[in-house]
DRENKE-528384 format. One line per field, with one value per residue: residue in one letter; x negated, y negated, z negated of N, C-alpha, C in turn. Coordinates in Angstrom, 1 decimal, always signed. Layout:
res <- [a  ...] $
n_u <- [X  ...] $
n_v <- [Y  ...] $
n_w <- [Z  ...] $
ca_u <- [X  ...] $
ca_v <- [Y  ...] $
ca_w <- [Z  ...] $
c_u <- [X  ...] $
c_v <- [Y  ...] $
c_w <- [Z  ...] $
//
This chain:
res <- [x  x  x  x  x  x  x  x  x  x  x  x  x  x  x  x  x  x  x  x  x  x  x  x  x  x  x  x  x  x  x  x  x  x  x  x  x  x  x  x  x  x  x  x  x  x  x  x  x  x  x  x  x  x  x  x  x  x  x  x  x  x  x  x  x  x  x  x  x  x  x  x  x  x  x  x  x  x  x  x  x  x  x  x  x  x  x  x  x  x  x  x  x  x  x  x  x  x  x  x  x  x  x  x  x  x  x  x  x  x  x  x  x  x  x  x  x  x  x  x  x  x  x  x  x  x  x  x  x  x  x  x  x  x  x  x  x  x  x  x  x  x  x  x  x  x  x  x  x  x  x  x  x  x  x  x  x  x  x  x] $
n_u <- [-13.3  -10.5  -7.9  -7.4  -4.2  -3.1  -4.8  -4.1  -1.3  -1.7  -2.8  -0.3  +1.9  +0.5  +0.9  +3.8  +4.7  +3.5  +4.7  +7.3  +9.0  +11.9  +13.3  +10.5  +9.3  +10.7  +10.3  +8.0  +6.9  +7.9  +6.2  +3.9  +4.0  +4.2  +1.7  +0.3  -0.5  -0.3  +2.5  +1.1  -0.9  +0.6  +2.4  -0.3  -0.8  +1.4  +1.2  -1.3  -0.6  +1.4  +0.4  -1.8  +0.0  +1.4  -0.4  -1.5  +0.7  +0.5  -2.0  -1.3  +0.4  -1.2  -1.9  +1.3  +1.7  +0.4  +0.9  +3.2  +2.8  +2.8  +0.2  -3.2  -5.3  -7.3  -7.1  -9.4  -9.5  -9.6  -12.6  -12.4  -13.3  -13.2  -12.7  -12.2  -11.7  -9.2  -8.0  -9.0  -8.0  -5.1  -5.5  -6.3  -4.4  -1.9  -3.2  -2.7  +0.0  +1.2  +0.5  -2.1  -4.6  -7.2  -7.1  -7.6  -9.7  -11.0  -11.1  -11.8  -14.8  -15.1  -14.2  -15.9  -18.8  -18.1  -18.1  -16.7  -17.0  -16.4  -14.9  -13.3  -11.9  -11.2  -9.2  -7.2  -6.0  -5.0  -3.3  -1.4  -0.5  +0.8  +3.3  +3.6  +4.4  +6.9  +8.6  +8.8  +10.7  +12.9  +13.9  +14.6  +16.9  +18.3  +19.4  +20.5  +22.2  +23.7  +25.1  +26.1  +28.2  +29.3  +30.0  +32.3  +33.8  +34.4  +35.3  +37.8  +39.3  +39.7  +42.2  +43.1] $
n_v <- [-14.2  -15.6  -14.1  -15.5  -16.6  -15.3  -13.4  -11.7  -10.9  -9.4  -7.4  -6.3  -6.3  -4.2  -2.6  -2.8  -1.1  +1.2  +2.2  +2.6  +0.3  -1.3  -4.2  -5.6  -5.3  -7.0  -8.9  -10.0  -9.6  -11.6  -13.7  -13.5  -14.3  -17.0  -17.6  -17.7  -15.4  -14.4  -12.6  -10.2  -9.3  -9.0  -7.0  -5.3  -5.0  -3.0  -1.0  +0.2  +0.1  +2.3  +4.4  +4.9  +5.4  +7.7  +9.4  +9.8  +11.3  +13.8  +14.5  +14.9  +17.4  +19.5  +20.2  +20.7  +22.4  +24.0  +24.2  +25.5  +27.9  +28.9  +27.8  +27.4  +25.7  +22.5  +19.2  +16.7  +12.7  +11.5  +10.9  +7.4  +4.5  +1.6  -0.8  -3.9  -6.8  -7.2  -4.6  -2.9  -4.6  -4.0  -1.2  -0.7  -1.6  -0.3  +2.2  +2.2  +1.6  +4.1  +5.6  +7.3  +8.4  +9.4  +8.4  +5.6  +5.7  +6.3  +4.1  +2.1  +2.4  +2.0  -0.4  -2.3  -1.2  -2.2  -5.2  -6.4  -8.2  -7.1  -8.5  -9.8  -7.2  -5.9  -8.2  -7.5  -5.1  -6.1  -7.0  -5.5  -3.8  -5.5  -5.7  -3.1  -2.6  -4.4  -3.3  -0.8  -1.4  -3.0  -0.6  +0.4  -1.0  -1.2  +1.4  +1.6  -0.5  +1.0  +3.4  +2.3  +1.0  +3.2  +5.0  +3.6  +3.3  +6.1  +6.6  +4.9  +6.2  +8.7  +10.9  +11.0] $
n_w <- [-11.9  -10.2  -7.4  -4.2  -3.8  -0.9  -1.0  -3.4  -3.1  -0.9  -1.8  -3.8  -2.1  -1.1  -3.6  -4.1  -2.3  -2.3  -4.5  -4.1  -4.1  -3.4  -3.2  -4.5  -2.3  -0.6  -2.0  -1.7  +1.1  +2.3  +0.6  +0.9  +3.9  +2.9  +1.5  +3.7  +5.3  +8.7  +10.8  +12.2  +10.1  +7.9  +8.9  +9.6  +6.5  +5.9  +7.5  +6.4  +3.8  +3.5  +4.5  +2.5  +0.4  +1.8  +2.2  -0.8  -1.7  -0.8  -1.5  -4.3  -3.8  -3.6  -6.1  -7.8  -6.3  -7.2  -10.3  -10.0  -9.3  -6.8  -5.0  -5.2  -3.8  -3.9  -3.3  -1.5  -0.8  +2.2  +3.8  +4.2  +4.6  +3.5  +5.6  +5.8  +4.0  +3.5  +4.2  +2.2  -0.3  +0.1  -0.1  -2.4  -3.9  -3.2  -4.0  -6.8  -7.0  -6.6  -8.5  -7.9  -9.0  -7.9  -5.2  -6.3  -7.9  -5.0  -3.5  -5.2  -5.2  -2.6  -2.0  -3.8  -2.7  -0.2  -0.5  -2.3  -5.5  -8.9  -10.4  -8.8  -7.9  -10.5  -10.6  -8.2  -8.9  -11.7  -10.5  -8.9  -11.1  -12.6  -10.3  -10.4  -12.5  -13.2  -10.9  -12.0  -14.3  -13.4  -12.3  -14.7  -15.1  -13.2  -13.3  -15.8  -15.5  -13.8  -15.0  -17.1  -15.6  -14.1  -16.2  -17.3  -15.8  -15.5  -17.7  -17.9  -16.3  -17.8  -19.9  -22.9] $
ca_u <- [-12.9  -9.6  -8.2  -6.5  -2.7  -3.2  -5.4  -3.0  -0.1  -2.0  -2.7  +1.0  +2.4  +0.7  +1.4  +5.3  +5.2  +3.0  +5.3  +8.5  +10.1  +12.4  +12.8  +9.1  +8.5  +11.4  +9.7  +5.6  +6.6  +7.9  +5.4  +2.6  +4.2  +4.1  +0.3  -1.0  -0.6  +0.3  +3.2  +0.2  -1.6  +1.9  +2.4  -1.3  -1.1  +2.2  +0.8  -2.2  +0.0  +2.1  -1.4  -2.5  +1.1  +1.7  -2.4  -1.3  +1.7  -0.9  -3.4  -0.5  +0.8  -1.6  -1.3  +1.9  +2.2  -0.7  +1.2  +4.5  +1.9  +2.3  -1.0  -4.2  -5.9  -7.5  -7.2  -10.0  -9.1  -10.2  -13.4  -12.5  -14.5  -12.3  -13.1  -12.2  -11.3  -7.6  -7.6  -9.5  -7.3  -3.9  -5.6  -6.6  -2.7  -1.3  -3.3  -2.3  +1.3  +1.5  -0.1  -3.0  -6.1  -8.1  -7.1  -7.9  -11.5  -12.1  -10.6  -12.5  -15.8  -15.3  -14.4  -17.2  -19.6  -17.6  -18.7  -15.7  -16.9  -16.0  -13.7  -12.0  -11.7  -9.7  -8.2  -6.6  -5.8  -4.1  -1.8  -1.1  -0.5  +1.8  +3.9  +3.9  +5.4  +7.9  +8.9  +9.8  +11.3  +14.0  +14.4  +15.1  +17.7  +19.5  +19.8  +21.6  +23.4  +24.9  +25.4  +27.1  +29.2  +30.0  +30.3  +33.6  +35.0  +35.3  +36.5  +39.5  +40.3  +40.2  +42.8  +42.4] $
ca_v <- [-14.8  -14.8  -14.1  -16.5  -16.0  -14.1  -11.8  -11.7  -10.5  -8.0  -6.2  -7.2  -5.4  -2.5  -2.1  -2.5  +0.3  +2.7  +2.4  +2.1  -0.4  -2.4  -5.3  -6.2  -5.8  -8.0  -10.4  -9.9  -9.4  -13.2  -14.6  -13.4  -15.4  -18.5  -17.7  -17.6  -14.0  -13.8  -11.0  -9.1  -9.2  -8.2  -5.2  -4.0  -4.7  -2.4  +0.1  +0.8  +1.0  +3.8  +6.0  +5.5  +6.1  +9.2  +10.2  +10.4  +12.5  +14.8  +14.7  +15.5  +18.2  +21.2  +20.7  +20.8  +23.9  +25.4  +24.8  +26.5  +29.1  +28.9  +27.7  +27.0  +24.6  +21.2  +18.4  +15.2  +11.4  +11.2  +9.9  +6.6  +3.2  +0.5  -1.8  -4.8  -7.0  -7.1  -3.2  -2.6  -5.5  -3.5  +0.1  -0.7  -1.9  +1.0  +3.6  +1.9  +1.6  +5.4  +6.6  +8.2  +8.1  +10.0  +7.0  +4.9  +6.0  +6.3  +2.7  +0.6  +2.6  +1.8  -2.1  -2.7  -1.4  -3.5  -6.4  -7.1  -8.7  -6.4  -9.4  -9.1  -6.0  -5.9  -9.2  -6.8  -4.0  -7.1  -7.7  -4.7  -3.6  -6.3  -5.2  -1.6  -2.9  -5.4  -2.3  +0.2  -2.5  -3.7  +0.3  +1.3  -1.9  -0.7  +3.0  +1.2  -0.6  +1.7  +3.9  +1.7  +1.1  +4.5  +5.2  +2.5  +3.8  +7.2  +6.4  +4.6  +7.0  +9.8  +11.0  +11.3] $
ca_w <- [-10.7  -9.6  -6.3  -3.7  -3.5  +0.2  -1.4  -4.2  -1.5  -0.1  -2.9  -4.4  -0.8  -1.1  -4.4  -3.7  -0.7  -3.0  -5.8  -3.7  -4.7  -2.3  -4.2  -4.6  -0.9  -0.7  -2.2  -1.6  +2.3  +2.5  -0.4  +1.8  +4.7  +2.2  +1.4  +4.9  +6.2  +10.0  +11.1  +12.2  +8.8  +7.6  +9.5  +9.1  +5.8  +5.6  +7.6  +5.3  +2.4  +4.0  +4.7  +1.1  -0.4  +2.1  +1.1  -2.6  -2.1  +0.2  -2.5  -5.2  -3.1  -3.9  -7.7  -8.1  -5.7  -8.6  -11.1  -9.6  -9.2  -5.4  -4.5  -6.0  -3.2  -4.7  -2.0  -1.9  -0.4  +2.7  +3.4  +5.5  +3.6  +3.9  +7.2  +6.0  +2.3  +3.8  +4.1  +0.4  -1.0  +0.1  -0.5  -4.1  -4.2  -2.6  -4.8  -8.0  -7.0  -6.3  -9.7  -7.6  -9.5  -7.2  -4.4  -7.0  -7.7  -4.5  -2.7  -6.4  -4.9  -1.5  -2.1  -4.1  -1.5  +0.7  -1.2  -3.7  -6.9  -9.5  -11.0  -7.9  -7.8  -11.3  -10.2  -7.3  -9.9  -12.2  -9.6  -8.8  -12.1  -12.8  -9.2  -10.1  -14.0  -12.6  -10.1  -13.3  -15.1  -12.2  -11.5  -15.0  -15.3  -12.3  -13.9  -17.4  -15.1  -12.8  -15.9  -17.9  -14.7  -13.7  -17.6  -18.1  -14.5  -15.4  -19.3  -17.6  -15.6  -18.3  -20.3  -24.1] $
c_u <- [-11.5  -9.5  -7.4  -5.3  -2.7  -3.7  -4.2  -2.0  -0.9  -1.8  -1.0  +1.7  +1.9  +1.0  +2.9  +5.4  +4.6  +4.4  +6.7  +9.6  +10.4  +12.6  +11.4  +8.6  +9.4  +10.8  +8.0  +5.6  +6.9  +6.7  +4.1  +2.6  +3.5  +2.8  -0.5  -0.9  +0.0  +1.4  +2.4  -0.6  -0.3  +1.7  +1.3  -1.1  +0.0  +1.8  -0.4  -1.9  +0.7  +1.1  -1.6  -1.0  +1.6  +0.2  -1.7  -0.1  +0.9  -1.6  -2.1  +0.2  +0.3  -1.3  +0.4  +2.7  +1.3  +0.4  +2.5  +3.9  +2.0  +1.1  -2.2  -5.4  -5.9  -7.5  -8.1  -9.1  -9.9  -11.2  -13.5  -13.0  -13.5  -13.1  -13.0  -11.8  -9.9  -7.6  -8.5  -8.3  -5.9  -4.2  -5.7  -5.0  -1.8  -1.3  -2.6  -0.4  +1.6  +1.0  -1.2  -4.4  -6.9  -8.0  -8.2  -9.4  -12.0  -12.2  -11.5  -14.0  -16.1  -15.2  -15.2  -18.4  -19.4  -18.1  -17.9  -16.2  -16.0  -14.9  -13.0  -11.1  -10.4  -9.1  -6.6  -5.6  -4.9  -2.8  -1.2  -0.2  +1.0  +3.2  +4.6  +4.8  +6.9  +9.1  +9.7  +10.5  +12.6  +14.6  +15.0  +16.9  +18.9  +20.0  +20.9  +22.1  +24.6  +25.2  +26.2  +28.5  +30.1  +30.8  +31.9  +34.5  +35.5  +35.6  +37.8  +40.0  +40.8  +41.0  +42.3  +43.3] $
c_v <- [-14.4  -14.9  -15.1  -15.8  -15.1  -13.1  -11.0  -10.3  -9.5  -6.8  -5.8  -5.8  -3.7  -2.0  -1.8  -1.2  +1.5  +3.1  +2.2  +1.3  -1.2  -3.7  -6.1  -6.3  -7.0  -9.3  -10.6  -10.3  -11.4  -14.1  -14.3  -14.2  -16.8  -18.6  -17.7  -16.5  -14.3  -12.5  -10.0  -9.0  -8.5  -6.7  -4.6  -3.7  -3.1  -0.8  +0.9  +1.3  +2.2  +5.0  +6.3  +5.7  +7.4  +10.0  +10.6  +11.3  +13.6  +15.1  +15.8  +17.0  +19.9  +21.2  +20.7  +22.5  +25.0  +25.6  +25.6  +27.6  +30.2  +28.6  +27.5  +26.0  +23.2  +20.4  +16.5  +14.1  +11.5  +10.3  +8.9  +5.3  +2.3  -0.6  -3.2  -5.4  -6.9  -5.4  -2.8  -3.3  -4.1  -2.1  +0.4  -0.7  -1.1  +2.0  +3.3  +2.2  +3.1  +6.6  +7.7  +8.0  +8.7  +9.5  +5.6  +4.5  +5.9  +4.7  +1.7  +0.8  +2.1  +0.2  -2.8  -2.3  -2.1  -4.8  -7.1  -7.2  -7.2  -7.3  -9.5  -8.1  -5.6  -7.1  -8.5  -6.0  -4.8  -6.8  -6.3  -3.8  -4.2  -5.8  -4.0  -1.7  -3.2  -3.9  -1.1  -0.6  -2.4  -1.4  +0.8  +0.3  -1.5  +0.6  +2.6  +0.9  +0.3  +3.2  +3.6  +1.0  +2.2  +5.4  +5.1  +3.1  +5.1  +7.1  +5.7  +5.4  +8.8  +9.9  +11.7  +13.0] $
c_w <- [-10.3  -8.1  -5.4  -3.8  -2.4  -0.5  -2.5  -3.8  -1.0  -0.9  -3.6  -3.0  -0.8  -2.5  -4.6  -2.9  -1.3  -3.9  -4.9  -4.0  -3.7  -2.7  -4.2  -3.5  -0.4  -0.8  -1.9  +0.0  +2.4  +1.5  +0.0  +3.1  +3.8  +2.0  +2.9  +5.9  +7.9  +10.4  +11.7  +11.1  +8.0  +7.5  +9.3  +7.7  +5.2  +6.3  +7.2  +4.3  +2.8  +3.8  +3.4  +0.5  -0.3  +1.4  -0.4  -2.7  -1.8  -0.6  -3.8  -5.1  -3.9  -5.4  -8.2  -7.7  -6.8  -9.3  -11.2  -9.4  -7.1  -4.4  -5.6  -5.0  -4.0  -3.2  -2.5  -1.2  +0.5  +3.1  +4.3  +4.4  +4.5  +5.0  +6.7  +4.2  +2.7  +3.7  +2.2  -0.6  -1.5  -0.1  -2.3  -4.6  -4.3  -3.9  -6.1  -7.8  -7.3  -6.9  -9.2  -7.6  -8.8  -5.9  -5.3  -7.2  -6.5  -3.5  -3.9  -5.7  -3.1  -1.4  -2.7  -3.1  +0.1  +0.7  -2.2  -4.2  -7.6  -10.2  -9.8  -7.2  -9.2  -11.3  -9.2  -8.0  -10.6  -11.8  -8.9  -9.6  -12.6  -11.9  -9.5  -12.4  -13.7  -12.2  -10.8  -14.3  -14.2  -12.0  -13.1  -15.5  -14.3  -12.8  -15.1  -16.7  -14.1  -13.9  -16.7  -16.7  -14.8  -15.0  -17.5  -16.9  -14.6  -17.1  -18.7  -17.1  -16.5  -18.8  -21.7  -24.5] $
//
């Protein structure tokens, strides 16, 4: 089953804002206009993806402080069950964007007892998937380019 283009967009949106990429909200925030979304379907869906993109840094947080050997605290995903298929859509999106498998696990278990289809569920994930590719693609094209810029500007100006 796939999913409608709105749903699409939702997930698509929060996959851009997990994964930060400006670019992709660039284009997902207007191509969710074109599918239907209202400027309040927008905005919630933007301020969902924030929660689960800040959550995954928060979750990420104590292991990284382990293994600097500053802490040893484990941290779960809080337990809130998505309210709505617009909030599961853009959570599933989110967690994927923002490499936080322990979002992940817990936003696929919460949208299927939502009532997502499991084909729409990795329909969501797809597109998500795709978002959070695109997203490292475009960032690592800007890195060669502003490398092979910065490269040629300071070779002219050196002195052999």
């Amino acid at each position: 089953m796939e999913l409608e283009q709105r749903d699409k967009e939702l997930a698509a949106i929060g996959s851009s804002i997990g994964c930060n990429c400006r670019p992709c909200i660039e284009h997902h925030i207007p191509a969710g206009r074109e599918a239907g979304l209202s400027e309040a379907d927008l905005a919630e869906a933007v301020a969902i993806a924030r929660a689960v993109r800040d959550e995954a840094i928060e979750l990420l947080a104590p292991r990284v402080d382990e293994l600097l050997g500053a802490g040893s605290a484990s941290a779960e995903p809080a337990p809130v069950a998505e309210r709505s298929r617009t909030h599961a859509l853009v959570c599933l999106g989110a967690g994927f964007g923002a490499n936080s498998h322990a979002l992940l696990e817990h936003h696929i278990a919460a949208a299927l007892d939502l009532g997502l289809s499991s084909a729409e569920v990795e329909a969501a994930i797809r597109t998500a998937g795709y978002v959070q590719k695109r997203a490292s693609g475009m960032t690592a094209d800007k890195a060669t380019h502003t490398l092979e810029e910065l490269a040629g500007v300071a070779g002219h100006t050196q002195r052999p």
